[in-house]
N, C-alpha and C positions, 0 to 999 in steps of 0.2 A: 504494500500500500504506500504511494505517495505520501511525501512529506505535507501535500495538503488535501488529500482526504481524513474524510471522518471514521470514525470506529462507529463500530456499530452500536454500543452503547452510546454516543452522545445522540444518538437518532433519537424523535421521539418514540412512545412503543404504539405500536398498530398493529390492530389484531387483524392475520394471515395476509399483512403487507409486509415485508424488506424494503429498508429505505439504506440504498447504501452509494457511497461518494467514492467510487478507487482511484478517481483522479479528478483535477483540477476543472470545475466548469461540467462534470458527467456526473447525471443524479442517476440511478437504478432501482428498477421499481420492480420486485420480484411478487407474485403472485401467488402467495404460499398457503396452501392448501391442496397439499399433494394427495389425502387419502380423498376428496372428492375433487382428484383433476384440475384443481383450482377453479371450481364453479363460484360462480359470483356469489354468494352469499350476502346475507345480510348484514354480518359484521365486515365482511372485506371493502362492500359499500360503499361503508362509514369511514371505513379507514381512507381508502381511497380519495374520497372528498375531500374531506382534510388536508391528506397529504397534496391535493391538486390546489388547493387553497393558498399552502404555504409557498408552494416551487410558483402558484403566477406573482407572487410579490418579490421573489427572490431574484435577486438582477447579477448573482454568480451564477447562475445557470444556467449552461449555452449550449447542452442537449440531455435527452431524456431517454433511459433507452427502459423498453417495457417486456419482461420475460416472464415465464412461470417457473415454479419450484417443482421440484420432480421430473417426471416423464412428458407432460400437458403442459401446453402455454395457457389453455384456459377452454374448459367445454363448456361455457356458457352458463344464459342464466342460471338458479336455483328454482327450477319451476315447481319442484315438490308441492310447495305452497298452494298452487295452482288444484293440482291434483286433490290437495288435500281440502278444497272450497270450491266442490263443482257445482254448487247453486248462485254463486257470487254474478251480483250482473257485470253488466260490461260497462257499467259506469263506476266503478268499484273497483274491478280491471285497470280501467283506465287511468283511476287516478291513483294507480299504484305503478303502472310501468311508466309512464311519461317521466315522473320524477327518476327513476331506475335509470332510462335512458340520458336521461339529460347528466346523472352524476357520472357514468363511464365515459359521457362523450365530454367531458370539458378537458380532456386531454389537447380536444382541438382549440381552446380559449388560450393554450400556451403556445406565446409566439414565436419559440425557441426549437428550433426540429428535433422529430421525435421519431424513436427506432422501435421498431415491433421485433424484438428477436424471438420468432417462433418457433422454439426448441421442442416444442410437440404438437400434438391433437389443439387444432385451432377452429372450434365447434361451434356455430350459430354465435352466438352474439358474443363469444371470445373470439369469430374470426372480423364480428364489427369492429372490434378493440382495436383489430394488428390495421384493420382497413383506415380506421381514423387516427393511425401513424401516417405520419409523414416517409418514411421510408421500412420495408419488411426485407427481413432475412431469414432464411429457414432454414433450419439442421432438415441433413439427409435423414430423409424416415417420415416427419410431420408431414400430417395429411390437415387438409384444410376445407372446409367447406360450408355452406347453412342449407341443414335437411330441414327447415321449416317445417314445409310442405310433406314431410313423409312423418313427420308427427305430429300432425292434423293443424297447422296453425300457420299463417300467414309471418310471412319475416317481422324483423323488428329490428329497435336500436339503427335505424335507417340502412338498413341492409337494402334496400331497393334506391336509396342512393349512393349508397358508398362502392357499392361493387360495379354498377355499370362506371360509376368515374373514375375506378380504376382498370378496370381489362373491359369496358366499352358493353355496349347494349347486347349485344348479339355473345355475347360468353356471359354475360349476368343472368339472361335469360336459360341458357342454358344451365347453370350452376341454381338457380332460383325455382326452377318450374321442375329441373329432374329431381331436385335435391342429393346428388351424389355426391359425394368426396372424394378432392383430388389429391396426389399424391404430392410433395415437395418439386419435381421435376414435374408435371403437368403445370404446378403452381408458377412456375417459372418461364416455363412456354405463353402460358397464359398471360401474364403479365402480372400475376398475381402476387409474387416476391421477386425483388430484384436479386437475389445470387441465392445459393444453395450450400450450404457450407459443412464439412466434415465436421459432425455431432461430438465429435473428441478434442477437440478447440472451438467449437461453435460460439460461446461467450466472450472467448479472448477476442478470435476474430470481429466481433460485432464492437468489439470494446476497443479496438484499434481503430473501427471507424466511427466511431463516436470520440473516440480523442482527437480525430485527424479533424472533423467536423466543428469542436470545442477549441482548435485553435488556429479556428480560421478570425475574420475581424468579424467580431460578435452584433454591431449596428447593419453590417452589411449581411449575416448569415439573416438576420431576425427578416431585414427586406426579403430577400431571396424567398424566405419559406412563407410569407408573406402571400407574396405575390406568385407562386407556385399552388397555391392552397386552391380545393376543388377547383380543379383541372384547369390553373390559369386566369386568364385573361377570358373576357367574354367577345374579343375580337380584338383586331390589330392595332386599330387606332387608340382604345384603353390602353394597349399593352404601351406601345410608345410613349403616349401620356402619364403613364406611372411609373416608366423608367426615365423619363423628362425630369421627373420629380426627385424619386430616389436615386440616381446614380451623385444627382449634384450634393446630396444628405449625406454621403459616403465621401464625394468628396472634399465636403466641409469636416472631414473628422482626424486626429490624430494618427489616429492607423492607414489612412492614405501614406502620410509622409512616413510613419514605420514602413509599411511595405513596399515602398521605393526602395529608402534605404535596404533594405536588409535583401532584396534583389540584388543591389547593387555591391552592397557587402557580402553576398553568398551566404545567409549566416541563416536561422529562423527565426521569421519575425516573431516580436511580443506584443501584442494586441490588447492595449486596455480600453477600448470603447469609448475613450474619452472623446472630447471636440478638439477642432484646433487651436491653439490659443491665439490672443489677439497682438499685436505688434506690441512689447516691450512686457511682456509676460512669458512666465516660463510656463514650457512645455510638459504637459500630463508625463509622467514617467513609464515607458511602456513596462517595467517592472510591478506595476501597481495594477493587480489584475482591476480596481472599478477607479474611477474618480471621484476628488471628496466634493463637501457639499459645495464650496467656493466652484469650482471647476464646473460642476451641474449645471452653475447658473450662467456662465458665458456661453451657452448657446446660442448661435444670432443666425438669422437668417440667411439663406444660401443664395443663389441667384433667381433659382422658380420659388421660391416661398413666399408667401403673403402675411406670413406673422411667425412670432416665433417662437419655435420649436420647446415643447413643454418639458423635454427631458433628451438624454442621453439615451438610454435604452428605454426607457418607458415610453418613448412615440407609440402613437396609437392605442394607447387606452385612456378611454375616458377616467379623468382624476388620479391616473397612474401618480406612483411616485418615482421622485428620482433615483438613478442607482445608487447612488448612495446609503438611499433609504429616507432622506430629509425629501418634505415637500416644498424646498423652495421657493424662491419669492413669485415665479411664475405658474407652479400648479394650482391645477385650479378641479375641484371635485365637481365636474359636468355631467354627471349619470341621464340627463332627464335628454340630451341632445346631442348632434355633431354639430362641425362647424364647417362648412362648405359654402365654393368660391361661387358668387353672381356673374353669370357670361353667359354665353351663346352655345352654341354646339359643341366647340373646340371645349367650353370649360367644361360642360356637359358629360362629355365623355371620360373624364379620370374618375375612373370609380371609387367605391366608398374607402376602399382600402386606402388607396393616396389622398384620399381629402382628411380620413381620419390622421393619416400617417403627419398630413403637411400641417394640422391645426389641432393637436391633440390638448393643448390647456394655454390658455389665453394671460388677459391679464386680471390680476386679483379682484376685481369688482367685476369678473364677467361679461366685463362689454364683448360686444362683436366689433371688431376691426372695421377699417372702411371696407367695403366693396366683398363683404361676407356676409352671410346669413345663416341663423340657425334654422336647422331642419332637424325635425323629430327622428329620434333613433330608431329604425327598423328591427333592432331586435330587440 
């Protein structure tokens, strides 16, 4: 273990989670409940939420990777429950699984990429799990698939979105309506894991790439996975207009000029996520994996921005706070709205990700800037 990972006792305790740190910037989220396959449970849940709770405010953490304990990455619900309340209506139903779903998927509220290492049996809504990773890898052997439909019940946990936005309509359908399970190599044909890896370093492997991912420049990895998330861009013109926006955010940042240098020096860069400083100020220390709260607050507008920038790594969340941890003199707690630009077509078109990205916390009384307006948050 790294000189700056944690022991597993400083973690806090969560019942049949693993919460472990073996290196710098890579959380591990192991899934433990090996005598029921790691089936979602009621207490794993809880634990879970939680733990997803603390890692969206954490601004150390620059990837997630998500495995199971034992033989299974995870066979799904705990439907016993079900079985055991076969008069329950479906309004009773409902407002029992929606909550369900909504606590496994806020994996995807973290804007930091996340690894599905699916070191076994990845079953109905343990294979929604690996699908709302941002990237999957599979030990030889893991079979993967949602029989729904062959145990009388319509998918769930957005399995009818998440699997056509990865291996496309025409393989969802067929995985969704046969209900069959595929094997790690069909998975990978499919599109369904990106590599296959030998089950006897299968963790180290995933853990290599999740370090290689953790020290890339942490402002520009968050954009990246961003604007990669369900499947892109909704057309070309968005796509330019949100790389218009973020490539200039990146290269207003400290880690531009690290990773020149350290090019240019052959050496590997140190990436602290900081901003650039401004003429006759010193420079963030790329040794210093966050910057402090003074640092936070010289964020200044880049060339495309129209107001400025609420944080360092905390862009794009309403009321984020800085990485530091302090809310500085520009956050600002906006839950009720976004802030997006007044135009025409052209401004029309950068979607919500680069409007929340370019105007995420304002100034301390909440005004709206010139030539902005608030618009009601769609989720």
């Amino acid at each position: 273990m790294s000189s700056h990972a944690r022991a597993d006792s400083d973690q806090p305790s969560r019942a049949q989670l693993r919460v472990d740190r073996p290196t710098e910037g890579v959380v591990v989220l192991t899934l433990d409940n090996p005598e029921m396959r790691n089936a979602m449970s009621d207490e794993m849940t809880a634990s879970w939420t939680a733990t997803l709770q603390e890692l969206a405010s954490d601004h150390s953490v620059r990837v997630v990777v998500v495995t199971g304990a034992g033989s299974a990455f995870c066979s799904g619900g705990n439907t016993s429950w079900i079985a055991s309340e076969p008069d329950a209506s479906v309004d009773r139903l409902r407002t029992r699984m929606l909550p369900f779903y909504r606590a496994w998927l806020s994996i995807r509220s973290l804007e930091v990429p996340t690894i599905a290492a699916v070191n076994g049996p990845a079953i109905g809504a343990g294979l929604c799990l690996a699908l709302a990773c941002d990237l999957r890898y599979a030990a030889t052997g893991a079979r993967l698939g949602a029989p729904f439909v062959s145990l009388g019940m319509h998918a769930g946990m957005a399995g009818t979105y998440l699997l056509p936005n990865v291996v496309g309509p025409a393989h969802a359908r067929d995985l969704l309506l046969t209900g069959r399970v595929v094997d790690a190599d069909e998975a990978l044909r499919l599109g369904l894991v990106s590599r296959v890896l030998a089950p006897e370093t299968f963790l180290e492997q995933v853990l290599e790439v999740a370090g290689q991912i953790a020290r890339t420049a942490p402002i520009a990895s968050r954009l990246t996975t961003l604007a990669l998330r369900d499947g892109g861009h909704a057309d070309f013109e968005s796509a330019l207009q949100w790389e218009a926006l973020a490539q200039p955010v990146t290269l207003a940042t400290a880690d531009l000029q690290e990773g020149i240098a350290a090019a240019r020096e052959r050496r590997a860069p140190q990436f602290c996520g900081g901003s650039r400083p401004r003429d006759g100020e010193e420079a963030p220390s790329p040794h210093r994996h966050l910057p402090s709260p003074c640092e936070c607050r010289r964020m200044r507008p880049g060339p495309h921005l129209g107001a400025t920038l609420g944080s360092v790594e905390g862009y794009g969340q309403r009321g984020a706070a800085h990485p530091c941890g302090q809310p500085g003199e520009n956050a600002v707690d906006n839950p009720a709205g976004r802030w997006t630009r007044r135009g025409g077509a052209r401004d029309s078109a950068v979607d919500d990700r680069a409007r929340t990205t370019a105007y995420p916390a304002l100034t301390s009384d909440n005004e709206c800037p010139p030539g902005v307006e608030r618009r009601k948050s769609e989720v």
